[in-house]
C-alpha positions in Angstrom: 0.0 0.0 0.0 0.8 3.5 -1.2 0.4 7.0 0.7 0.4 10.2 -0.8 1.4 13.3 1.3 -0.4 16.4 0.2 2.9 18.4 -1.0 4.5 15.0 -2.2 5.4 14.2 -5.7 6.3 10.7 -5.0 4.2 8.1 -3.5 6.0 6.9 -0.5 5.4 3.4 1.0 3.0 3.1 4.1 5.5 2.3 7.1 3.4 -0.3 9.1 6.1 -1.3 11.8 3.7 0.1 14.6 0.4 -0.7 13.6 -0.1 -3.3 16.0 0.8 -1.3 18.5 -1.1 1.5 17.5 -4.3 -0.8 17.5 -3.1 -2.8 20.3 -3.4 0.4 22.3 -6.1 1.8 21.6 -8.5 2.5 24.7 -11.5 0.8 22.7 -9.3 -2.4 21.8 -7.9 -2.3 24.9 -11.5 -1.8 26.6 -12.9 -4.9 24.4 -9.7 -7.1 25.7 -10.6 -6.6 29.2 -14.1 -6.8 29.1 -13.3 -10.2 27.0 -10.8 -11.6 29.3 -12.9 -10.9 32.6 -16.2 -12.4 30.6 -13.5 -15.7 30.4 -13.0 -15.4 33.6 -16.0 -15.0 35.1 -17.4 -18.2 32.9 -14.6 -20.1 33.8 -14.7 -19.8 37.8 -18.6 -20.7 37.5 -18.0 -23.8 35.7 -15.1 -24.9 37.5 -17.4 -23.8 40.7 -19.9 -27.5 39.8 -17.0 -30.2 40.0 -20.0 -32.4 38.3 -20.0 -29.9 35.4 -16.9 -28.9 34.9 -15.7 -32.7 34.7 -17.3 -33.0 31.5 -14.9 -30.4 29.8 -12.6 -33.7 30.0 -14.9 -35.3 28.0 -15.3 -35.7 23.6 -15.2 -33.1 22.1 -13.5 -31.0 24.4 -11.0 -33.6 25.7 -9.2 -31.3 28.2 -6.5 -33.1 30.6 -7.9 -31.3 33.2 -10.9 -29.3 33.8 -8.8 -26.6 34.6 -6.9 -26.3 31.8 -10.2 -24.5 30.2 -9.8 -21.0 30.1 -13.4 -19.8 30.1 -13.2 -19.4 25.9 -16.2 -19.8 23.7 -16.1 -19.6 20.2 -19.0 -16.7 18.9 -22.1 -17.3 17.6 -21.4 -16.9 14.4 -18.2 -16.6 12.1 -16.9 -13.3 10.1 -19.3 -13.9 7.5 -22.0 -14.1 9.5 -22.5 -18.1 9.1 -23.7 -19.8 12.2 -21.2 -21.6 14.2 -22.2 -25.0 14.1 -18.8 -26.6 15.9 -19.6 -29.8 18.0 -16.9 -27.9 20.4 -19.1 -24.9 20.7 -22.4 -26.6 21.1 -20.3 -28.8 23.9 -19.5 -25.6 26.0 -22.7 -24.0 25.2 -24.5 -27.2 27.1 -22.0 -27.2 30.1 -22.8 -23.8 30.7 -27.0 -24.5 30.4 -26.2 -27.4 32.9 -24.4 -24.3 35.2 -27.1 -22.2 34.5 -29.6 -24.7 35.9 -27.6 -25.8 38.8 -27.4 -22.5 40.0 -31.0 -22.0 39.3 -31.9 -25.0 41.4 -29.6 -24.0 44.3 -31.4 -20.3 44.6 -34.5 -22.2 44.7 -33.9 -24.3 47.8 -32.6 -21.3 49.3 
């Protein structure tokens, strides 16, 4: 990619060195990481809070060693293109966390 200064005869290349810098901090990016990361998080320690639950991470699909090992991560929705995201490791996570989502309903019942 080309730029063109204003007063400049000569296109002059586009020095892209920084860029991921630049973008990396930006206070929206950065904003979007941390809300992300604390989402994971969050997710995470209420899975791994139902042993029952969070043992079936270790199961197929996911397969982890360890429940732990999960670090609260689920894939979107959809893709870039706007295609449903129909990945047996997705649907896998989405039911662990309905099962979490019940437990905890269940407990605030018999409160």
């Amino acid at each position: 990619m080309v730029s063109t200064p204003p007063d400049a005869a000569t296109p002059q290349p586009v020095d892209w060195t920084d860029a991921g810098a630049r973008i990396s901090n930006h206070p929206k990016v950065r904003r979007a990481v941390k809300d992300a990361t604390t989402a994971c998080q969050e997710r995470r320690n209420r899975v791994l809070s139902h042993p029952g639950i969070a043992a079936r991470l270790t199961w197929p699909p996911l397969d982890y060693t360890q429940a732990e090992n999960w670090n609260g991560y689920v894939p979107p929705l959809r893709d870039p293109d706007g295609q449903l995201n129909r990945s047996v490791n997705r649907q896998a996570l989405m039911d662990i966390l309905a099962a979490v989502v019940d437990a905890e309903h269940t407990a605030s019942e018999v409160k």
